[in-house]
N, C-alpha and C positions, 0 to 999 in steps of 0.2 A: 498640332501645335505649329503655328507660325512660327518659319527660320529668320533669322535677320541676314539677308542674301550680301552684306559686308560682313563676313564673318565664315560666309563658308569656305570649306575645302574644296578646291576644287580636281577633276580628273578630267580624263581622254570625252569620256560623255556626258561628262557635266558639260564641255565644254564644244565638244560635237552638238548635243542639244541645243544651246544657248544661241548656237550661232543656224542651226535650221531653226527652230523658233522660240521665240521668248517666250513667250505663253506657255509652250509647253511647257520649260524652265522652271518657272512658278509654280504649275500646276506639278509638278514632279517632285522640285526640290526645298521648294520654298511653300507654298499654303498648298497646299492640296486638297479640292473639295471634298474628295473621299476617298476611299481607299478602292480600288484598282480591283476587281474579282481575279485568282486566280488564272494564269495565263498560261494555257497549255504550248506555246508556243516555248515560253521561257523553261516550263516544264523539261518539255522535249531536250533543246537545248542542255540543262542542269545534269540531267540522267548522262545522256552522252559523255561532257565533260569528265563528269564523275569518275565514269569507267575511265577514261581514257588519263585522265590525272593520276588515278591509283597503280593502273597499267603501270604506267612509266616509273612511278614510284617505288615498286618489284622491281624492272627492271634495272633501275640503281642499284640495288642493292645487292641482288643475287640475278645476274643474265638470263633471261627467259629462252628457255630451251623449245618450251612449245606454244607459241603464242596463239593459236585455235582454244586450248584449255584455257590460259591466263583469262582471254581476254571474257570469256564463257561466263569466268568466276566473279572478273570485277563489274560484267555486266550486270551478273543477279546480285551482286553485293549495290550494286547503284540503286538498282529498283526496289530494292528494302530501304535503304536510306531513303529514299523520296517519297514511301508508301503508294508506290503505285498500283496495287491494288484496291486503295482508298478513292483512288482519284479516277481509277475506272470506276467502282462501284456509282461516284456520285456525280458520271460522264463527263467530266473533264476529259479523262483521257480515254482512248479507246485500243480495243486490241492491233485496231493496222496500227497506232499510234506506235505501239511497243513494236510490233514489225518493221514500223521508217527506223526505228532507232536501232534495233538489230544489222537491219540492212547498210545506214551511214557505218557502224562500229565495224561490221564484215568490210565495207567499201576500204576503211582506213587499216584493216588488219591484211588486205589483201599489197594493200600498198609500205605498210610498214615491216615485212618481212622480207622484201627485197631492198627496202633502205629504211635499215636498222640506226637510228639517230643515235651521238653521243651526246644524252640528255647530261645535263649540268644542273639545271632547277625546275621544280616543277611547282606553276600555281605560288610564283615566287612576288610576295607584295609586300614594295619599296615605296620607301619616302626620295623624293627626289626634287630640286632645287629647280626650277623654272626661272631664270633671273631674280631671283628675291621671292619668287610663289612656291608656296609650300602645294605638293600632288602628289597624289599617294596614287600607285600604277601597280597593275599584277598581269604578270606575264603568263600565260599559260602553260608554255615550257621553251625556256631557253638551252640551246644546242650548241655544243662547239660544233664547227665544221672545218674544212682544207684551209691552210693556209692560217692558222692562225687567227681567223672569223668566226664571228659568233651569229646566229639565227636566232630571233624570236617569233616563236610560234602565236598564232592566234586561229583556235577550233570556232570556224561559224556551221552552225547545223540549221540553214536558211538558206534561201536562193543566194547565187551568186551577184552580186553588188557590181553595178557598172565601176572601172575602174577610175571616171571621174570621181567618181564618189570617195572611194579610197584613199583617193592621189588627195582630195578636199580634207580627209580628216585625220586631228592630229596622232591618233591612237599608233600609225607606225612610227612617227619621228619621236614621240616621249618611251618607245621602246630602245630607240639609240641611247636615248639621254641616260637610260635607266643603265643600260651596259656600260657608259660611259664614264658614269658614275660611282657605281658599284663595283664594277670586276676593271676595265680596261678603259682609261682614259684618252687611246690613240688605236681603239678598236675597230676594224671596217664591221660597221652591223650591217644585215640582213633582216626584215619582215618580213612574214609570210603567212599569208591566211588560207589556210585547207578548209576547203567549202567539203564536211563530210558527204554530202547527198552526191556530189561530184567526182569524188577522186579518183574516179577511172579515167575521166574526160583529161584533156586539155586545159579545159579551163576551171578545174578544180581547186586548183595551186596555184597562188597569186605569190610572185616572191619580188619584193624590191629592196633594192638598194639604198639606206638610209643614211644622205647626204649632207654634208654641214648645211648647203641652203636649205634644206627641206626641214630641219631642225630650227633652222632660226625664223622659217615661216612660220612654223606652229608656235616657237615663241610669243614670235609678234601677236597669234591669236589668244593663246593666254591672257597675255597682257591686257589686249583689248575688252577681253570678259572681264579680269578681275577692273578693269577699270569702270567700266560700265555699271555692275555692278556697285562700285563704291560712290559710282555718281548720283546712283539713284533710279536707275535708266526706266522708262517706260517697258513695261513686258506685251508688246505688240505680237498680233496674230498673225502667223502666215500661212497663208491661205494657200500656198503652191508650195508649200513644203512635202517631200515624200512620200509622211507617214498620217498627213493630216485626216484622208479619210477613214484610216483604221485603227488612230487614233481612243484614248480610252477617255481623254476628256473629251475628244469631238463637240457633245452633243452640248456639253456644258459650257464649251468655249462659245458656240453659237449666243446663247443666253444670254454671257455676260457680252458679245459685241452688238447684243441687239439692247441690255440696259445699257451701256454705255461704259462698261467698267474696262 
C-alpha cells in the first residue's frame, strides 16, 4: 500500500535514510516494490539484542549474582523467540551464525561484569517533540552514571562505522532530547554505541558527549525532511551512498533510472 510521505512519522532512520538517499526512502517507507526477503543480518542483530534487553531486565529487578548462567538462559530464550532453528533449517541462518552471536554476547558479558551499569530503562520507546515534529525514538538502555548523568546506550552487532558517520546522524542527539524530555530537562547526556563483535578492542565503545549544538543540528535535519517531504520533493538516486551496492532495492532502482521514474 502506498503511504502519503506528508503524513508520515518520522524517526532517527527515517530520517538518517532520507538524507543518504531518497530513493531509498520511498522504496522503504513509502511504495515499496516488494517486500524485502528475510535478512539474516537483521536476524543476527534481533537474537543478540533480545538476550541482552532481557539480561538487563533480570537484572532490574533482582541483581544478577552470576552473569555466565543469566546470560546462557536469555540467550536460549532469544533463539526460541526468533525460531532459529527454522531459519537454520531453510539457510538463512547458519550454525557459525549462532556462534558470531554467542561469541558478540560472551564479548559483552566479558565486559559487563567488570562495569556492572546502573540500568534505568530498557528498550524504552518515547514520543518526543522535535520543534513541532512528532518522533517516536527507543533507546536500547538508558543508564544513570557519576555525577548525576545519564547514558544512552545503543547495541550495534555490525562492523564498527567510521565515526564521520555517527558524528552525520541524528540517532545520538534525539537520544538527548528523549532524556531531556522525559526524565531531566538540564541533564548532561552521553551516547554510546557498543559495537558487540568489538568490545574487547579499543574501538568497540564509541561514547559522546551530546551537546546543545549537536541537538539543534539534528533539529535543523528534521525539519529539512519533514519539510521536503510536504513539499513534494523528488525522491532522487544516490549513487555514492554507503549502502547502495548491498542494497535490497539495488537492482530495482537501476530499472526505474533507466525508465525514467
Amino acid at each position: 500500500m502506498i503511504k502519503d510521505p506528508t503524513t508520515l512519522t518520522l524517526s532517527p532512520s527515517k530520517v538518517d535514510t532520507f538524507l543518504g538517499c531518497k530513493r531509498l526512502f520511498k522504496y522503504r517507507y513509502i511504495n515499496p516494490p516488494f517486500t524485502p526477503a528475510q535478512n539474516r543480518y537483521f536476524l543476527i542483530g534481533n537474537i543478540a539484542h533480545k538476550a541482552l534487553e532481557t539480561l538487563h531486565k533480570e537484572h532490574m529487578q533482582n541483581p544478577i549474582k552470576n552473569w555466565n548462567v543469566a546470560m546462557g538462559q536469555h540467550f536460549k530464550n532469544a533463539v526460541k523467540i526468533y525460531h532459529v532453528d527454522r531459519h537454520i533449517f531453510s539457510g538463512i541462518l547458519t550454525q557459525d551464525d549462532l556462534f558470531s552471536i554467542k561469541k558478540m554476547l560472551g564479548n559483552y558479558l566479558h565486559y559487563v561484569k567488570e562495569n556492572v551499569p546502573r540500568v534505568r530503562k530498557v528498550e524504552q520507546l518515547k514520543r518526543i517533540d522535535v520543534g513541532g515534529i512528532v518522533v517516536w525514538l527507543k533507546a536500547d538502555r538508558i543508564d544513570s552514571i557519576k555525577g548525576g548523568r545519564y547514558r544512552v546506550v545503543d547495541y550495534k552487532s555490525g562492523n564498527v562505522s567510521p565515526k564521520k558517520d555517527e558524528r552525520a546522524s541524528v540517532q545520538i542527539p534525539s537520544y538527548g532530547l528523549l532524556i531531556k524530555q522525559h526524565i531531566d530537562k538540564d541533564a548532561i547526556v552521553e551516547g554510546a554505541y557498543l559495537y558487540l563483535k568489538f568490545m574487547g578492542a579499543n574501538h568497540g565503545i564509541r561514547k559522546y558527549e551530546i551537546t546543545e549544538e549537536w541537538i539543534a543540528d539534528a533539529v535543523k535535519r528534521y525539519h529539512y525532511v519533514d519539510s521536503e517531504l510536504k513539499a513534494g520533493c523528488y525522491f532522487t538516486q544516490n549513487w555514492y551512498y554507503k549502502y547502495c551496492r548491498i542494497c535490497d532495492f539495488h537492482e530495482h532502482c537501476v530499472e526505474d533510472q533507466d525508465n525514467g521514474v
